[in-house]
Structure formats: structure tokens, C-alpha cells
C-alpha positions as CSV (number, residue, x, y, z in Angstrom):
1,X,82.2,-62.8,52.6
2,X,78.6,-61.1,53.7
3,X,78.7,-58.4,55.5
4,X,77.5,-58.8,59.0
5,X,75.5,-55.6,58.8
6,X,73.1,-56.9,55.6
7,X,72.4,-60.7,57.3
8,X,68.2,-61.0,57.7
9,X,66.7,-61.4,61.3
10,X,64.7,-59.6,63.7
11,X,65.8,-57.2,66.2
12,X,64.3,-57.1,69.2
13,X,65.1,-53.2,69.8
14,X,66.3,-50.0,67.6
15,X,68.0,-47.5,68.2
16,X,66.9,-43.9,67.6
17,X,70.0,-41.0,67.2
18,X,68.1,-37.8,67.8
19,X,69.1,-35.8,65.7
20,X,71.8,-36.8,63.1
21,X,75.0,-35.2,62.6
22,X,74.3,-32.7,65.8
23,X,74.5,-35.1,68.4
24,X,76.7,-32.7,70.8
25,X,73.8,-30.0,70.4
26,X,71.0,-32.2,72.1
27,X,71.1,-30.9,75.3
28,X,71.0,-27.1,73.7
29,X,68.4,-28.2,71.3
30,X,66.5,-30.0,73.8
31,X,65.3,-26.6,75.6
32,X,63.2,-25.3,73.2
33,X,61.4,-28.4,72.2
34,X,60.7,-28.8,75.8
35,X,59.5,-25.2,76.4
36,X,57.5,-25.3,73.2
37,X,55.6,-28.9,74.8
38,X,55.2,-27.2,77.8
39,X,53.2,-24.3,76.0
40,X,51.6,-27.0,73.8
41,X,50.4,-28.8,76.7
42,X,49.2,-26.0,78.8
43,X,47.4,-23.6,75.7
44,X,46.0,-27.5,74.1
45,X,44.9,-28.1,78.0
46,X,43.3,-24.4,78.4
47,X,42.0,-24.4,75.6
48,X,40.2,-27.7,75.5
49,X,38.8,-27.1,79.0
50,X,37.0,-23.7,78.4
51,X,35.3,-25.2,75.2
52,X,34.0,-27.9,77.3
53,X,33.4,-25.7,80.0
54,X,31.8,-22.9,78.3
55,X,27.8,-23.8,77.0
56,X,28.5,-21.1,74.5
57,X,31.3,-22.5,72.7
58,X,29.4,-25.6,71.9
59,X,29.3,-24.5,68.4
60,X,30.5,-26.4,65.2
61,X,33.5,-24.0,64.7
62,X,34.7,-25.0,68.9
63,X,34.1,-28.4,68.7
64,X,35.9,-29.1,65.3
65,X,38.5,-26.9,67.4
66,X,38.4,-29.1,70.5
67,X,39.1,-32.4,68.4
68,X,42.2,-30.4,66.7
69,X,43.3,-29.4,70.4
70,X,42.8,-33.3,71.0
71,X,44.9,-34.2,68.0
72,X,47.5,-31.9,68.9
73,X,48.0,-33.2,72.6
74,X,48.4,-37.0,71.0
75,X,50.5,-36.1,68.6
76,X,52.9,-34.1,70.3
77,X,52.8,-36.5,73.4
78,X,53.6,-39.5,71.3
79,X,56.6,-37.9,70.1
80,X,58.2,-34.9,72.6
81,X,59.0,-37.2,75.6
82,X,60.7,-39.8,73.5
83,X,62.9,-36.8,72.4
84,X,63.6,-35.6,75.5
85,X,64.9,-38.9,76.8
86,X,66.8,-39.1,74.0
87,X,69.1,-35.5,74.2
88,X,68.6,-35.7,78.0
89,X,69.4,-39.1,79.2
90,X,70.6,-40.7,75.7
91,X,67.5,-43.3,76.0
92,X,68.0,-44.4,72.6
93,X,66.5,-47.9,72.6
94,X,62.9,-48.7,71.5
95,X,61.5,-51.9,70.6
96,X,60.4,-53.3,67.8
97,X,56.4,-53.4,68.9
98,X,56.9,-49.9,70.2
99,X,58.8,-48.3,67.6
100,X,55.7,-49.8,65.4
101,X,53.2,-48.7,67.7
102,X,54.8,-45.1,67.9
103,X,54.9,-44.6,63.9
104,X,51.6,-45.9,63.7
105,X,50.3,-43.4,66.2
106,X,51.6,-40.8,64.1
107,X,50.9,-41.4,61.0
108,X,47.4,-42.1,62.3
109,X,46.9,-39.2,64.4
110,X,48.6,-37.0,61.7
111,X,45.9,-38.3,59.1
112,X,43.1,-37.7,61.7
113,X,44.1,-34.2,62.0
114,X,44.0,-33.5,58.4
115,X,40.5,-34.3,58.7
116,X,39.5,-32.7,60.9
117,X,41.1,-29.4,58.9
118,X,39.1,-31.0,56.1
119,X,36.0,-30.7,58.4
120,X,36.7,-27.2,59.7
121,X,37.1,-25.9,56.4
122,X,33.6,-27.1,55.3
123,X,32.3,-25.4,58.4
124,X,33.6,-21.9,57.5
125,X,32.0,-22.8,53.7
126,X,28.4,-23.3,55.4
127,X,28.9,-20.3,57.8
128,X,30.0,-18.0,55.3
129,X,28.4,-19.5,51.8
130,X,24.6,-20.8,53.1
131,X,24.7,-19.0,57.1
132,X,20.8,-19.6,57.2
133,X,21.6,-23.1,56.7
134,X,24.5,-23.7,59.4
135,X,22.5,-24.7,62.7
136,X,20.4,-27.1,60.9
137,X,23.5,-28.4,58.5
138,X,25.6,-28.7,61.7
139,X,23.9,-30.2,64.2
140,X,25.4,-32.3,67.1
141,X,25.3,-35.5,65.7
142,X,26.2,-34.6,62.5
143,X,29.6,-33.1,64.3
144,X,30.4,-36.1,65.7
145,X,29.7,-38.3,62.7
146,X,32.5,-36.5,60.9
147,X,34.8,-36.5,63.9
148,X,34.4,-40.2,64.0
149,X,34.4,-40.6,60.2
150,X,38.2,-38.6,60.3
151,X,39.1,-41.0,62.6
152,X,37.4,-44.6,61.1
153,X,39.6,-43.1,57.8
154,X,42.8,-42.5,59.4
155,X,42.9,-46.0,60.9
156,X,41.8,-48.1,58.3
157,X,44.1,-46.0,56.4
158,X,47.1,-47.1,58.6
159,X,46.5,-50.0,60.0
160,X,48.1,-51.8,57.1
161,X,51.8,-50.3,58.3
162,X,51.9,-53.1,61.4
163,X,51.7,-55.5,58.7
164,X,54.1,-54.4,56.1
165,X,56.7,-53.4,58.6
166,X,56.0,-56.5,60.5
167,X,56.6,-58.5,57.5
168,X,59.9,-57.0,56.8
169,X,63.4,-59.1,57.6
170,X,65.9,-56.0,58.8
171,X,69.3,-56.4,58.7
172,X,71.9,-56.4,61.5
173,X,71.6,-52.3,61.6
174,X,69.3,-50.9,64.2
175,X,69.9,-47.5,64.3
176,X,67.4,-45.2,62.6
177,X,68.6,-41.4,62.0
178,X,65.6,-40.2,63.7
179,X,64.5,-38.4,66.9
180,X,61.3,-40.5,66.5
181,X,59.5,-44.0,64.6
182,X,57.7,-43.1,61.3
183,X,57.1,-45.8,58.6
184,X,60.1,-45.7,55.8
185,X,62.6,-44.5,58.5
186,X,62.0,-47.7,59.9
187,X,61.4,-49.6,56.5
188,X,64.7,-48.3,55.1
189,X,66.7,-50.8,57.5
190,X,65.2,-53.8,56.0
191,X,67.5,-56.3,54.0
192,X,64.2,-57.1,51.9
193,X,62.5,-54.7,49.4
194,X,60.6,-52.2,50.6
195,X,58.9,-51.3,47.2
196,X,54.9,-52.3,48.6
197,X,55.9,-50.0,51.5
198,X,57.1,-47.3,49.3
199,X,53.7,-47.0,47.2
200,X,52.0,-48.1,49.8
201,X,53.0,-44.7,51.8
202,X,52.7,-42.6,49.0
203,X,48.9,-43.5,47.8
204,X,48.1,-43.0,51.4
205,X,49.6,-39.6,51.1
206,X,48.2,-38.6,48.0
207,X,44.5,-39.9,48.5
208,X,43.9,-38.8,52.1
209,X,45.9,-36.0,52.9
210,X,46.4,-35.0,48.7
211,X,42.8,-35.0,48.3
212,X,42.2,-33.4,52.0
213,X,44.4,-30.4,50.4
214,X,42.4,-30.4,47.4
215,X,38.9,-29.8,49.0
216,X,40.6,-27.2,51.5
217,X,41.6,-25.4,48.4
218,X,38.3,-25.4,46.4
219,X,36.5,-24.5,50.1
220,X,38.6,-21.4,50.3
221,X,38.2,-20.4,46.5
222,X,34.9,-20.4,47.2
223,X,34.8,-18.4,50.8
224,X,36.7,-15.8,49.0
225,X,34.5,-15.4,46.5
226,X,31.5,-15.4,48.6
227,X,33.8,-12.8,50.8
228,X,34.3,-10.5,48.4
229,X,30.8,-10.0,47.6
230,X,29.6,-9.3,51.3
231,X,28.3,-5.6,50.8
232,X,29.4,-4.4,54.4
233,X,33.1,-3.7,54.5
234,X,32.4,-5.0,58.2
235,X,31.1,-8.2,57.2
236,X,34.3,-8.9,54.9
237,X,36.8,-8.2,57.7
238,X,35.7,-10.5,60.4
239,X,35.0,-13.6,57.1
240,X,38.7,-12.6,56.7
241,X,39.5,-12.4,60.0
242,X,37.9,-15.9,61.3
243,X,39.2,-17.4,58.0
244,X,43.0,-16.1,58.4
245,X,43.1,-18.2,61.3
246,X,42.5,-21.5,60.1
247,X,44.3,-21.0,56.8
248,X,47.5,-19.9,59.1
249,X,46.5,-23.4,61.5
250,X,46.7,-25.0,57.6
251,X,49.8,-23.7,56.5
252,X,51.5,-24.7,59.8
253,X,50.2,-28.2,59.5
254,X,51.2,-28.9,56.0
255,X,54.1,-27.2,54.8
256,X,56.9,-29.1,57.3
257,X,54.9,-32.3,57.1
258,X,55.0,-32.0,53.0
259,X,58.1,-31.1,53.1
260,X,59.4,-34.2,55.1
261,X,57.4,-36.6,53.3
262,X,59.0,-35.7,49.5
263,X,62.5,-35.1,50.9
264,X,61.9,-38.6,52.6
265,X,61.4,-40.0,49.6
266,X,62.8,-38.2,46.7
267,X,65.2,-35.9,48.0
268,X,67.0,-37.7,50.7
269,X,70.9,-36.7,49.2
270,X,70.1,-33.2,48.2
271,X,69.0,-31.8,51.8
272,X,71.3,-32.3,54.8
273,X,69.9,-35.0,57.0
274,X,69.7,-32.9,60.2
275,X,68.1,-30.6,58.4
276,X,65.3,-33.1,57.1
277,X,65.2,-34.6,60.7
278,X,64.9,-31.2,63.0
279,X,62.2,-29.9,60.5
280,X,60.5,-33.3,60.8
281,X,60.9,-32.8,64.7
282,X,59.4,-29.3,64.3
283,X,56.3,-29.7,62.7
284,X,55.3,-32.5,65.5
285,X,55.6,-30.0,68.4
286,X,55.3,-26.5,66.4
287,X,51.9,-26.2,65.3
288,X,49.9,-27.6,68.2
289,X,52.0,-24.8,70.4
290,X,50.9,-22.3,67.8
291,X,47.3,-23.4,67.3
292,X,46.0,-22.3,71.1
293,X,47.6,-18.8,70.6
294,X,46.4,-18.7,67.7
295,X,42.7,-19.3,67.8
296,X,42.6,-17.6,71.3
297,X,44.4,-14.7,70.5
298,X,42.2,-13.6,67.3
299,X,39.1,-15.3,68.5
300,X,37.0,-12.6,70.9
301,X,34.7,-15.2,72.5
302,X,37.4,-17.5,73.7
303,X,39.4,-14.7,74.7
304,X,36.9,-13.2,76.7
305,X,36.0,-16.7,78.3
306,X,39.1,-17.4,79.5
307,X,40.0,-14.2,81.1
308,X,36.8,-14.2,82.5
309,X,37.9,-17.5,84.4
């Protein structure tokens, strides 16, 4: 006799656990996600309004930084409150569209954002490598071409998920062992293969975000050598000063993420779930809490501009 649980159909709702394995911590674990939101939100919101405000900051290194402040905000809004509900009031259940919606929202927002480090990267390349060039190089429009381009990528990139989880017939188990939707959590319930999704996810990985990493890396190989060469010992500290600050933002953004794609896919028996799922939890609320301190705490001009509010 089938089992029950492997019978095809569509469910109209999932359920999401939280956080696997640790389910009588959620209310303890609960308070510093929501503390670090709240400081998310707030530095994201403070931040973003004295770049706006401020007709000095409307320079290409601030308004690269106000779309990361953007991305941030999305990214941990699509994601936070739905934990919350979950360790607070055990609102497990999601539907189908909206358990879609949710991973496609980050997926997409999470591509965005690489971007726009992709973009920020270059910046500190023209302001460092050809400074004579860097007003006419980075103009407006040219600033919000890239923005837009970051964005045009991420979606095309993505949009494909709808269809390939749409596609899929899931079996009679509706629980994901998640705090949130993302694409294979959701793809692994399916009674039908998931190989297209599997590559699919991974060639997305490797040519956005994989070459992304790449062009960061060949950006900063070349700052630093254009770095060590400044004659003024002056001049080298603040390159290495502005430049430690997105190359911690960097770090913070890709590390977790990396690490929860692989284990996701290659190294799901070798690391304890919870551990998988919390980091995956982490890296969605950690770095755009981080990112306002920060830029605001080694950054002079915003400093000054906000105190001065």
C-alpha cells in the first residue's frame, strides 16, 4: 500500500516550523531577532532619510548606499515578521501563492543586493584608481541605470522559480523545516523530481552572485594595489579606511548566505538542521542591522549629518 504522505496533489497551505529541532526555544530566540529588526529598521530608516535629506550626500558612494539601505529594509521585512508570528503566536500556516511570492522576494531581493555590492565596488575602483574621472564616470543617470540594471537582472533571473515550483505536484507533507519560504526548501516536498530546479538554482547562483564575487575580487586586487602606491601615508589610510567598510558590509552578506546555499544542497546530513536553519535566519536580519552602524559609525560625513539633525 502507498503511503499517504508520497500521494501527488496540491496543497492549498504549508506549514513553516521555525526553527527545527528547537521549537521550545522560540520564544527565547525570538528576542534578539526582534531587537535586531528593530535596530535594522530604525538605523536602515535613519540612514536612508539623511541621504535623501542631506544635498551633500548625493554622491555615487550614498546613493549606491541608499539602494543597499533599500535592499536591506525588503529583505528583512519579508522575512522577520513571519518569524515572529511564528515563535510568538505559532502562525505556522502560509499558502501556497504566498509561500511562492515570499521565496521569490528573497531570492530576488537577495540577487539585487549583490548588485548593488557589485556596483559599490566599482565606485571605490573609479574613486581610488581614475579620481579625476569619477564625477564625469558617475553621473546621475548613470547611477540609476545600474540601480535599475541590478534590479532588471535579479528579476528576470528569478522569475522562472513561480514556474518551476508552480509546476511541481507535492506530496501529502506540508511542513517545511524553515523559519521562512526559499526555493528548494519548498521544492524538496515535491513527489516529482526536482532535478530542473536543482540546476536551475545553482546556475543562477553561480552566474549572478559567482560572477558578482568574482568582479568584487578583481576590483579590490586592484584598489589595493592602487593603495599601496598612494605616496601620502594619509592618503592610504582613509582608501583603507572607506574600503574596510564595504569589504566588512561584503563579508557579512556573503559568507552566511554561501554557507546556506552549499549546505542546502550538498551538505544537508553533515550539519545539524537547526544549525543550517538559525544561520539561514541570521544572515536575513544580521547584516542589514550591521550595515547602518557600520557605514555611520566609520563614515565622518554621515556621522556628522546626523548628529547635526
Amino acid at each position: 500500500m502507498a503511503d499517504v504522505n508520497h500521494t501527488a496533489f496540491r496543497p492549498g497551505t504549508f506549514l513553516l516550523v521555525g526553527i527545527p529541532g528547537l521549537e521550545k526555544f522560540h520564544l527565547w530566540i525570538s528576542l534578539p531577532f526582534f531587537s535586531m529588526y528593530i535596530f535594522a529598521l530604525l538605523g536602515n530608516l535613519v540612514l536612508l532619510f539623511t541621504i535623501v535629506r542631506e544635498q551633500s550626500l548625493h554622491k555615487p558612494m550614498y546613493l549606491f548606499l541608499s539602494a543597499l539601505t533599500v535592499a536591506d529594509l525588503l529583505l528583512s521585512t519579508t522575512t522577520v515578521p513571519r518569524m515572529l508570528a511564528i515563535f510568538w503566536f505559532r502562525v505556522r500556516d502560509i499558502s501556497l501563492g504566498a509561500c511562492i511570492a515570499q521565496a521569490f522576494l528573497v531570492h530576488f531581493i537577495f540577487i539585487a543586493e549583490s548588485g548593488i555590492l557589485v556596483a559599490m565596488a566599482f565606485d571605490r575602483y573609479v574613486a581610488i584608481c581614475n579620481p579625476l574621472r569619477y564625477v564625469t564616470l558617475l553621473t546621475h543617470s548613470v547611477i540609476w541605470r545600474i540601480e535599475l540594471a541590478a534590479v532588471v537582472r535579479s528579476f528576470c533571473l528569478i522569475l522562472p522559480i513561480f514556474h518551476l515550483l508552480l509546476r511541481l505536484s507535492y506530496c501529502r507533507n506540508r511542513i517545511i523545516p524553515h523559519s521562512y519560504c526559499e526555493h528548494m526548501g519548498v521544492a524538496r516536498l515535491a513527489c516529482t523530481s526536482i532535478k530542473v530546479n536543482v540546476v536551475y538554482g545553482l546556475t543562477v547562483i553561480l552566474l549572478s552572485v559567482g560572477v558578482d564575487v568574482v568582479l568584487i575580487a578583481v576590483s579590490y586586487g586592484l584598489i589595493l594595489r592602487a593603495v599601496f602606491q598612494l605616496p601620502s601615508a594619509g592618503a592610504r589610510r582613509k582608501a583603507m579606511s572607506t574600503c574596510s567598510s564595504h569589504l566588512c558590509i561584503i563579508l557579512l552578506f556573503y559568507t552566511p548566505a554561501f554557507f546556506s546555499f552549499f549546505t542546502h544542497r550538498f551538505g544537508g546530513h553533515s550539519i545539524p538542521r537547526h544549525v543550517h536553519i538559525l544561520l539561514a535566519c541570521l544572515y536575513v536580519v544580521v547584516p542589514p542591522m550591521l550595515n547602518p552602524i557600520i557605514y555611520g559609525v566609520n563614515n565622518k560625513q554621515i556621522r556628522e549629518t546626523v548628529m547635526s539633525m
